[in-house]
C-alpha positions in Angstrom: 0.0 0.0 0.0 1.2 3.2 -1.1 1.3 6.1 1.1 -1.9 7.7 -0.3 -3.4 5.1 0.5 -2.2 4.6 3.9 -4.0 8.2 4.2 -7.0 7.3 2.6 -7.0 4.6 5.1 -6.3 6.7 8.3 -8.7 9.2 7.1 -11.3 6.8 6.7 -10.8 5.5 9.8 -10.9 8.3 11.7 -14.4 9.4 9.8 -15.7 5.6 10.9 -15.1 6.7 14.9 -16.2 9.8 14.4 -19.3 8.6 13.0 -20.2 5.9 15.5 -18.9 7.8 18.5 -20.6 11.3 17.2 -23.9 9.3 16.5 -24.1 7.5 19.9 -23.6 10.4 21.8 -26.0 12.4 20.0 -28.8 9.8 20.1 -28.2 8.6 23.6 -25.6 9.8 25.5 -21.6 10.3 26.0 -22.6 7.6 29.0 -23.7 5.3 26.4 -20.6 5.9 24.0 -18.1 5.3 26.9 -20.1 2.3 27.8 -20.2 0.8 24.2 -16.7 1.3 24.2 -16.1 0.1 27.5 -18.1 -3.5 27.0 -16.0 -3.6 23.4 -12.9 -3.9 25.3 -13.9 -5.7 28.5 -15.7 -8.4 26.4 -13.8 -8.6 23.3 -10.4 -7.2 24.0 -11.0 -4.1 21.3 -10.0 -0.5 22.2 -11.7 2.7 20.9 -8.6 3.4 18.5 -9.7 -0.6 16.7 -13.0 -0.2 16.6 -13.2 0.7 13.0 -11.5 -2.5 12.2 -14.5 -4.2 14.1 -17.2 -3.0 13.1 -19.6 -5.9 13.0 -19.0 -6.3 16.8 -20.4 -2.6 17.2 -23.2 -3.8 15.2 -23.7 -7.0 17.3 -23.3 -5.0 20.5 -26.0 -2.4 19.7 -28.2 -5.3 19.0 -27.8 -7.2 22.0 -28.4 -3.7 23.8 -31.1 -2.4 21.8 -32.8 -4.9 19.8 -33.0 -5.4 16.1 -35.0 -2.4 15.1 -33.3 0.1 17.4 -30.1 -1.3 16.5 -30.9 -0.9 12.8 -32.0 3.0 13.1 -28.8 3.5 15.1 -26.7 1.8 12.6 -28.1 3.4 9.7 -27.5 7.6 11.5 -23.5 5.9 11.8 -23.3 4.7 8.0 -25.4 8.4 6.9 -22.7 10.1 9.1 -20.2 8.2 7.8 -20.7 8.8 3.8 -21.5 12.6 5.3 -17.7 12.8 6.9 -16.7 11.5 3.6 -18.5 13.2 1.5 -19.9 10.3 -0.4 -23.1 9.8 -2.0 -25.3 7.8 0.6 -26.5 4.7 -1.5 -30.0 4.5 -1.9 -31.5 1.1 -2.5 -32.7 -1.4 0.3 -31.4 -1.2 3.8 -27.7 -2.6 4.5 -26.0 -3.5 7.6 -23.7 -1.2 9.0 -20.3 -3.9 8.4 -22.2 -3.8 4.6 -22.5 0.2 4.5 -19.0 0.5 5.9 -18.0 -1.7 3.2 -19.6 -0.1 0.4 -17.9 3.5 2.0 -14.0 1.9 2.2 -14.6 0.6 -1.6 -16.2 3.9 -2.3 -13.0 5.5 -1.3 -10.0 3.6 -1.4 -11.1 1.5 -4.3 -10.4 -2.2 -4.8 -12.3 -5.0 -2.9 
């Protein structure tokens, strides 16, 4: 990877915390944020600073916390945030996951698979 990309890559990155940490606090609380993070690493060994590289364990978590549909609205502010913080085009089309929106986003941006 060139170093453009290793950019790309922080950058991206950085939008993806910024999006789930700036979502959940607005929606619910900082509490909540801290407490997400804090369960993330307690339970699955992941700091705040690798949670963009485990994204479909935030997912999981906010669904064992707030059930499917909850988790689903939540997760669907984070991907609009995301592609905002990016300045991509949000995809319209049926509902994705948040691992598949974040997906979409990375390819959107750094190209490739």
């Amino acid at each position: 990877m060139n170093l453009a990309n290793g950019d790309q890559l922080e950058r991206f990155n950085a939008a993806l915390l910024e999006s789930i940490d700036g979502t959940i606090t607005a929606l619910l609380s900082r509490g909540v944020a801290d407490a997400l993070y804090q369960y993330l690493y307690r339970v699955h060994s992941i700091p705040k600073s690798e949670v963009p590289n485990n994204v479909e364990k935030v997912s999981s978590a906010l669904q064992q916390t707030f059930g499917i549909s909850s988790s689903r609205t939540i997760c669907k502010f984070i991907a609009k945030r995301l592609y905002a913080n990016l300045e991509l085009v949000f995809p319209n089309g049926p509902t994705l996951t948040l691992p598949e929106y974040v997906e979409e986003a990375r390819r959107s941006l750094l190209g490739g698979k």
